[in-house]
Structure formats: C-alpha cells, structure tokens
BALOBA-1460 file (C-alpha; in Angstrom, 3 decimals):
// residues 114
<rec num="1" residu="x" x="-13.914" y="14.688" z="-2.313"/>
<rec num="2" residu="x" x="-10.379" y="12.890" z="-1.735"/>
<rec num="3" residu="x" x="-10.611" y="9.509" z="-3.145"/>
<rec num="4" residu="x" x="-8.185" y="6.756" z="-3.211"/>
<rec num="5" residu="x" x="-8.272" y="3.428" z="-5.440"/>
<rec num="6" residu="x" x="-5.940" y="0.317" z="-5.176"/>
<rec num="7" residu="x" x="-5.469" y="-2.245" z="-7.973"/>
<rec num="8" residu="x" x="-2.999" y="-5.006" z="-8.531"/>
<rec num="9" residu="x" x="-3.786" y="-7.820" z="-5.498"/>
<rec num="10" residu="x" x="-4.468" y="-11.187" z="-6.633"/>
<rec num="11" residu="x" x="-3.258" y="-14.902" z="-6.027"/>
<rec num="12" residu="x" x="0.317" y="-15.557" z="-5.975"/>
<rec num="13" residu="x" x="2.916" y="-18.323" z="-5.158"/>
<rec num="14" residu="x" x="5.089" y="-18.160" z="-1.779"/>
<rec num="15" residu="x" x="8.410" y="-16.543" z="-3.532"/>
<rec num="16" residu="x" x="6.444" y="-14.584" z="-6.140"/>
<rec num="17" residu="x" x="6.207" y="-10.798" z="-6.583"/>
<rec num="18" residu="x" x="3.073" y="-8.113" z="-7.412"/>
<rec num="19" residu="x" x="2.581" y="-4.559" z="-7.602"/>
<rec num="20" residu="x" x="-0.007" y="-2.581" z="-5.985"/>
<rec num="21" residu="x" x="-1.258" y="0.379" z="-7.304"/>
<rec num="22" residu="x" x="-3.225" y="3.585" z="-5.421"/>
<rec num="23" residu="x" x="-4.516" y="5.939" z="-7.044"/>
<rec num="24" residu="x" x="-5.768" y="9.516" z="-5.712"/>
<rec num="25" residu="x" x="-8.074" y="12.381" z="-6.865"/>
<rec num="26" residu="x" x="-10.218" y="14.757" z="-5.790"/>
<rec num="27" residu="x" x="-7.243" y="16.896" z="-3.927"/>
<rec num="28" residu="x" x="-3.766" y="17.457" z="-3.900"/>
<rec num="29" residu="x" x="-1.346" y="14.880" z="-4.304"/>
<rec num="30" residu="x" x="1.694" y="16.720" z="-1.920"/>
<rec num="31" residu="x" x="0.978" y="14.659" z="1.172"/>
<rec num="32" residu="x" x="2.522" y="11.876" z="2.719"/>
<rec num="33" residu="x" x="1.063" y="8.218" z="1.548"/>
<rec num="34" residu="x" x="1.012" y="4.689" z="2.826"/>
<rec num="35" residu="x" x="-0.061" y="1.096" z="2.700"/>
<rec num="36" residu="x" x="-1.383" y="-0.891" z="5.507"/>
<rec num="37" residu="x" x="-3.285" y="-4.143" z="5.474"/>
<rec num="38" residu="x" x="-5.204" y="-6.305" z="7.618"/>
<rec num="39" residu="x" x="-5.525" y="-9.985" z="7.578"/>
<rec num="40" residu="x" x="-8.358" y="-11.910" z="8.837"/>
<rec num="41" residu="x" x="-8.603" y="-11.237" z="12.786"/>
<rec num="42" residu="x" x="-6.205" y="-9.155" z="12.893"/>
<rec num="43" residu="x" x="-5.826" y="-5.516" z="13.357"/>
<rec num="44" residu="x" x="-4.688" y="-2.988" z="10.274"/>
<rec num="45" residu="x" x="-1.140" y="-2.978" z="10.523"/>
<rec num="46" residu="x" x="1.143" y="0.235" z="8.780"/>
<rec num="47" residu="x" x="2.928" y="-1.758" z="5.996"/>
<rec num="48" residu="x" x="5.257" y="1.295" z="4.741"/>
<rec num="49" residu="x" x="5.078" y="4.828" z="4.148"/>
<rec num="50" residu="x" x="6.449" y="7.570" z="1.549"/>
<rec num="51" residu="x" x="6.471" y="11.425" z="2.170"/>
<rec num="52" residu="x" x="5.800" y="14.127" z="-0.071"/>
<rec num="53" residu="x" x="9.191" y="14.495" z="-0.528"/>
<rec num="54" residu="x" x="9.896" y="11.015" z="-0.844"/>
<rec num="55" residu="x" x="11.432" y="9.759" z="2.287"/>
<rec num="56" residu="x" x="10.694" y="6.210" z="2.680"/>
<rec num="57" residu="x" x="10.061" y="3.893" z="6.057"/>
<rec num="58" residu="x" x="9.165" y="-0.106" z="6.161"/>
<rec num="59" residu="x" x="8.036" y="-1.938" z="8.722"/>
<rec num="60" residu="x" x="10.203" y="-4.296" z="10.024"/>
<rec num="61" residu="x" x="7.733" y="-7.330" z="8.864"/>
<rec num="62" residu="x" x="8.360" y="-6.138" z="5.170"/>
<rec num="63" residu="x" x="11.854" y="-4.357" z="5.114"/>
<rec num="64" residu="x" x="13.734" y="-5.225" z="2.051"/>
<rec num="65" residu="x" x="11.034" y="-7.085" z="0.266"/>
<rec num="66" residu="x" x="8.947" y="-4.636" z="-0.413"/>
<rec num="67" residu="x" x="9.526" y="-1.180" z="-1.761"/>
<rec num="68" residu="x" x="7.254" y="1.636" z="-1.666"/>
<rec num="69" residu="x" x="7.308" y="4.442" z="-4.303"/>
<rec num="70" residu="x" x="5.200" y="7.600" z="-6.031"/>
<rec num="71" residu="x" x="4.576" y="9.093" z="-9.294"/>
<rec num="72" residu="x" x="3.242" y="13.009" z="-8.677"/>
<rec num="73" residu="x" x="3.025" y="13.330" z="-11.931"/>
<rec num="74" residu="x" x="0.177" y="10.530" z="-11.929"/>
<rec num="75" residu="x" x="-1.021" y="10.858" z="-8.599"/>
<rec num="76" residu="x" x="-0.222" y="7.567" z="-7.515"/>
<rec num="77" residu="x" x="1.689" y="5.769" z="-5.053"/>
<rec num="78" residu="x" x="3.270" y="2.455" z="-5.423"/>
<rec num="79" residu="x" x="4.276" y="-1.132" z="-3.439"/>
<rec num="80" residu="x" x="6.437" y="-3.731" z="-5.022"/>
<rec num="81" residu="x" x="6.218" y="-6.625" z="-3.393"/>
<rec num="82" residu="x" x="8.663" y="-9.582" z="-3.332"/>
<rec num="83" residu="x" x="10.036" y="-12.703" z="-2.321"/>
<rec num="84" residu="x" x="5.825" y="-12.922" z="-0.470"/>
<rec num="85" residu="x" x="4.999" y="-14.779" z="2.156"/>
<rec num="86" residu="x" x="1.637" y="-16.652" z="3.357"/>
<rec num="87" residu="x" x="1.902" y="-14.588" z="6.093"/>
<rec num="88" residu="x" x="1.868" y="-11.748" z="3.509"/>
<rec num="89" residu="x" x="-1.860" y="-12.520" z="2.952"/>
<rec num="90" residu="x" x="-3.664" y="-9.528" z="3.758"/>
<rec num="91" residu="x" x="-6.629" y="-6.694" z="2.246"/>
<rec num="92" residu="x" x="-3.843" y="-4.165" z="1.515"/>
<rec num="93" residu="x" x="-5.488" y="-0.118" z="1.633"/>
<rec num="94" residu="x" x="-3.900" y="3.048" z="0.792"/>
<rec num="95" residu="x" x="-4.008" y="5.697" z="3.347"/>
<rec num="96" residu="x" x="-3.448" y="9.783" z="3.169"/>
<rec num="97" residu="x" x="-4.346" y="12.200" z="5.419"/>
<rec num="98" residu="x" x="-5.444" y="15.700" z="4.165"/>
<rec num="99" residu="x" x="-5.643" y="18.666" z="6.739"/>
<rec num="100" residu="x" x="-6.281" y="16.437" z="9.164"/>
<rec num="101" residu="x" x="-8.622" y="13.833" z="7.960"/>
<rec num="102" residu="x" x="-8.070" y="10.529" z="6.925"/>
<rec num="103" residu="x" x="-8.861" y="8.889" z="3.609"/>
<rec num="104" residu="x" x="-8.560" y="5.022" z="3.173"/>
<rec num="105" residu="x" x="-9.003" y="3.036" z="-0.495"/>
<rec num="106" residu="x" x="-11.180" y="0.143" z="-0.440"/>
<rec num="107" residu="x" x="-8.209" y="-2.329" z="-0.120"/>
<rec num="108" residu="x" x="-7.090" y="-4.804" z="-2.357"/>
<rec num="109" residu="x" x="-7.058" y="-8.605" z="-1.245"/>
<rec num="110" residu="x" x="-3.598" y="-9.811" z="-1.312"/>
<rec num="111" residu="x" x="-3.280" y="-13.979" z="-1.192"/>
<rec num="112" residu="x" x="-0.023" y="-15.757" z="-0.615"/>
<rec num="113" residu="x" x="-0.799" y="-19.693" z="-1.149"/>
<rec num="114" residu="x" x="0.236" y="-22.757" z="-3.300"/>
C-alpha cells in the first residue's frame, strides 16, 4: 500500500522560509510528484509539480519563491519555501498517482502570521 507522509509545516513570520518534506513507501518512487494545499474555504489548489525525470512546473501564485525538488535515492520529494506570505497559509499534501490511482499525504498545516 502506497503511502505518503509530509513533515516540516509550522508557524512562521511573513518573509520567512520552511521546508516541507514527503515521504513515500509502499511502491515505486519513478512517478511524477506534487504539492497542493488548501486553505480554509477554499478548494485544493496544485502548488507545483516534479516528474520522474525531474522537470519542474510552479504555479503562478508561488513561482520563484518556492522550489520543488526529489531525492530517489530517499524516496522523497521536496518544497522550499520562501519569502511566505499570509496568503501562503494553507494544509499543504503531497500527491502521486500510481497506475492510475491517486495517493494524497495527510497534509501538513502551513501558517503565515506575525
């Protein structure tokens, strides 16, 4: 069974930076990964996305503050996040899709305040 597992959210400062962390088992790590999120009545938005092979996209909302990455080795896949915003605030979940089906994390609350 295909499970996922952020880490890293937390509290942070308008300005300040963290690093989310998703970690997968339970099946093979050669499929495209990404982050969404979903703040409080809103809809889960795509955040960015990384292929197997490493191609990288960003939405526009996030482009060139945040950087998405992988580690095969480790199975996991990455987000630095920078220069945060309160509208940053968000549950942030890794998503992957194997043969078809899709697998989502349990999210990771994300605040942006002073």
């Amino acid at each position: 069974q295909v499970q996922l597992v952020e880490s890293g959210g937390g509290l942070v400062q308008p300005g300040g930076s963290l690093r989310l962390s998703c970690s997968a088992s339970g099946g093979s790590f050669n499929v495209a990964m990404d982050w969404y999120r979903q703040a409080p009545d809103n809809q889960r938005e795509w955040v960015a996305g990384i292929s197997s092979g490493g191609s990288r996209n960003y939405a526009d909302s996030v482009r060139g503050r945040f950087t998405i990455s992988r580690d095969n080795a480790k199975n996991t896949v990455s987000l630095e996040m920078n220069s945060l915003k309160p509208e940053d605030t968000a549950v942030y979940y890794c998503r992957a899709v194997y043969h078809g089906v899709i697998f989502w994390g349990q999210g990771t609350q994300v605040t942006v305040s002073s």
